[in-house]
C-alpha positions in Angstrom: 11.3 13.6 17.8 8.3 15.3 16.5 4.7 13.7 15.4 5.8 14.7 11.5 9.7 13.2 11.9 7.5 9.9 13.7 4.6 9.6 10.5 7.6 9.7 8.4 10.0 6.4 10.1 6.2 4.6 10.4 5.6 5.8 6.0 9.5 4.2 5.8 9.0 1.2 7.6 5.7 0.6 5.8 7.7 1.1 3.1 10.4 -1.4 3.6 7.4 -3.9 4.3 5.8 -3.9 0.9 9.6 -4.4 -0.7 10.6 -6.9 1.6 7.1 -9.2 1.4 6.2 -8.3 -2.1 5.8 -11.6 -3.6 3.9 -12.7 -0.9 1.6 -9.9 -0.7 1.0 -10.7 -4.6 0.0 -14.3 -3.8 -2.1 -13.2 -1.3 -3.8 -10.5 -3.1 -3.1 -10.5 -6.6 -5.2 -7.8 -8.5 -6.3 -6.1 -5.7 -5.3 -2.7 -4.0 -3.7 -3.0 -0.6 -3.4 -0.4 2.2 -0.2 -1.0 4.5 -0.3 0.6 7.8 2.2 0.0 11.3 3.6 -2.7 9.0 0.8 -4.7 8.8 -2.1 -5.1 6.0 -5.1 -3.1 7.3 -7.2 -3.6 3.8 -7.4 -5.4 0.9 -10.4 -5.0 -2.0 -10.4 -4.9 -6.1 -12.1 -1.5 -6.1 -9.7 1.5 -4.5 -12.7 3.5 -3.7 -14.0 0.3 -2.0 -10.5 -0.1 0.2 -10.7 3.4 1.0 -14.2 3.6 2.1 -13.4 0.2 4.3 -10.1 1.7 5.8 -12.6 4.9 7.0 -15.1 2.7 8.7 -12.5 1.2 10.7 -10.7 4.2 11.9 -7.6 3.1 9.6 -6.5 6.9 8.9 -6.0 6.4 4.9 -4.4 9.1 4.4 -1.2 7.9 6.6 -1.6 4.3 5.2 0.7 3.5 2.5 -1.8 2.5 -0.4 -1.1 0.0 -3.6 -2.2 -1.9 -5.9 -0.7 -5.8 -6.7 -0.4 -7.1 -9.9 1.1 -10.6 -11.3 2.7 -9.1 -14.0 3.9 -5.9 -13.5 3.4 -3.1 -16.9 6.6 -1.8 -18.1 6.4 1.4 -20.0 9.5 2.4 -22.5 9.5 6.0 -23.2 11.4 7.2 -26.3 12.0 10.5 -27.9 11.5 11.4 -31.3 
């Protein structure tokens, strides 16, 4: 297997993490961005460039980490033509 075919089953189990806890990730950190990494939660802050800036002190390679934000009540957008 090679390192890229590897990053991407690590992305996909991320992945599967946030679906599969979503509600409790929301209770935990509602209004705030979260950063997902190995299938654990590496970061949490209100600010994205605060998360981001935490994630790179640590060594937490951001870039890989699978990055959202958590709200109670999700937007839903309709989109119509006219």
């Amino acid at each position: 297997m090679t390192e890229q075919q590897a990053e991407l089953q690590r992305f996909r189990r991320d992945a599967e993490y946030y679906r599969s806890h979503y509600a409790e990730l929301v209770a935990q950190h509602p209004e705030q961005w979260i950063a997902i990494f190995d299938q654990s939660v590496v970061g949490a802050a209100a600010d994205l460039d605060a998360l981001l800036t935490d994630l790179t002190q640590r060594g937490v390679p951001a870039d890989q980490a699978l990055v959202k934000h958590l709200m109670h009540k999700e937007d839903l957008l309709i989109l119509t033509s006219r």
